[in-house]
C-alpha positions as CSV (number, residue, x, y, z in Angstrom):
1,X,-58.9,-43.4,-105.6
2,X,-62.3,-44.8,-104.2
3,X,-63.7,-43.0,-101.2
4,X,-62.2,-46.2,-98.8
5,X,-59.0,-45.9,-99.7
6,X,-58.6,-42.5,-98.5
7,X,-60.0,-43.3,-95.5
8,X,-57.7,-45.9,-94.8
9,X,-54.7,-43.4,-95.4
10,X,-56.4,-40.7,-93.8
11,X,-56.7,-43.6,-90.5
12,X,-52.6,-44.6,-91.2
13,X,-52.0,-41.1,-91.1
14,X,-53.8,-40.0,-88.0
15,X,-52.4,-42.8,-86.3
16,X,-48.8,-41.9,-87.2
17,X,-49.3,-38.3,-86.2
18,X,-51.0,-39.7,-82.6
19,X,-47.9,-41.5,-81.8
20,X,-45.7,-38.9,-82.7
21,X,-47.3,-36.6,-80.9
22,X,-47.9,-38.9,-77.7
23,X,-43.9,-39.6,-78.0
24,X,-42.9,-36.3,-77.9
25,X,-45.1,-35.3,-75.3
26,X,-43.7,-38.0,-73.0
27,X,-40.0,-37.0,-74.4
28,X,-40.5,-33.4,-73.1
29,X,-42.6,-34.7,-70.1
30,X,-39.2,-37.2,-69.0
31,X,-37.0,-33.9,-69.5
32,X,-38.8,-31.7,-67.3
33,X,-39.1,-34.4,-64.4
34,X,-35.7,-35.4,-64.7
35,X,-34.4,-31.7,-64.6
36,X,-36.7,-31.7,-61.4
37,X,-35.2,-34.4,-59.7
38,X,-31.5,-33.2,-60.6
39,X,-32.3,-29.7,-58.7
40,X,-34.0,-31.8,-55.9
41,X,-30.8,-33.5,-55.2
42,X,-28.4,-30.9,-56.2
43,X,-30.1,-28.8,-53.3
44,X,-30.9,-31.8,-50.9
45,X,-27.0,-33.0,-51.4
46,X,-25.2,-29.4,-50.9
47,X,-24.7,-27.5,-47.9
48,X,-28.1,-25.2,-47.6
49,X,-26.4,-22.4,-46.9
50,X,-22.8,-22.9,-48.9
51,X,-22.7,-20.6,-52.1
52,X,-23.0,-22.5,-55.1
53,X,-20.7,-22.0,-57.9
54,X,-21.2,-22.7,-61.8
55,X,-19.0,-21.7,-64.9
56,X,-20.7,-21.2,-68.4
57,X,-19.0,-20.2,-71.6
58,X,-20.3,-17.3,-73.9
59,X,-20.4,-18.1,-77.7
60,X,-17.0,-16.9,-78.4
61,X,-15.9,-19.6,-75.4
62,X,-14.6,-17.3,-72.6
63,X,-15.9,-18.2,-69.2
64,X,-18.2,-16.6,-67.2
65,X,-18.7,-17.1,-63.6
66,X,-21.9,-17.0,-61.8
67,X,-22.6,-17.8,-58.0
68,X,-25.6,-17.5,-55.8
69,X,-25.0,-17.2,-52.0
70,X,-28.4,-18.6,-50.4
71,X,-27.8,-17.4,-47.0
72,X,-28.0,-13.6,-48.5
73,X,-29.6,-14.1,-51.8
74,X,-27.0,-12.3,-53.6
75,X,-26.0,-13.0,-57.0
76,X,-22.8,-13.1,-58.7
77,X,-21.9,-12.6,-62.8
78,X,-18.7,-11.6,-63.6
79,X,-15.9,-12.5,-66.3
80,X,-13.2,-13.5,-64.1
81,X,-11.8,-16.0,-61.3
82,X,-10.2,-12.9,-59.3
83,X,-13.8,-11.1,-59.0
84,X,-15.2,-14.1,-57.7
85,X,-13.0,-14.4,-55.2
86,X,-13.0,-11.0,-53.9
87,X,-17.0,-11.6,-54.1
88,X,-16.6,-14.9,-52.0
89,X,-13.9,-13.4,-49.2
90,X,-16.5,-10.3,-48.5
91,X,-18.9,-12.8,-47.7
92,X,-16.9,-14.4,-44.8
93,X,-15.6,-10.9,-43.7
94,X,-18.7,-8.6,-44.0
C-alpha cells in the first residue's frame, strides 16, 4: 500500500470514529436533559409537600416500596404495602 492510501483510510477512519463519538455524546447529552426536565415537572406538577410514592421490583420480581415525605425529609424502604401504610398514617397523626 503506498503511503496515500493509508492516509486516506487513516482520514475515513477518523472521520467515522468523530461521528460516532459526536453521536454518542449528544445521545447521552439528550438523556441527561430529558431526565432533567421529567424531575422538573414531576416536582413542579405534584403537591410540594404530598409524599411521593414509587414501587421498584428486585431481581427476583418482588416489590419494594419506597416513599419520601418532603415536608419531614423522611425516607421510606420497606417490602410491603401494610408498612407503608402504617408509615403514611403516622405521618398524619404524629
Amino acid at each position: 500500500m503506498t503511503n496515500f492510501s493509508l492516509t486516506a483510510q487513516q482520514q475515513k477512519l477518523e472521520k467515522i470514529y468523530g461521528k460516532s463519538s459526536t453521536a454518542h455524546y449528544l445521545s447521552a447529552k439528550f438523556t441527561q436533559e430529558f431526565k432533567a426536565m421529567l424531575a422538573w415537572m414531576i416536582h413542579h406538577l405534584t403537591q410540594a409537600n404530598e409524599p411521593r410514592i414509587w414501587i421498584r421490583h428486585d431481581a427476583q420480581g418482588s416489590p419494594q416500596f419506597h416513599a419520601y415525605d418532603p415536608r419531614t425529609q423522611k425516607r421510606f424502604y420497606g417490602d410491603s404495602e401494610q408498612d407503608l401504610r402504617v408509615w403514611l398514617e403516622a405521618r398524619y397523626s404524629g
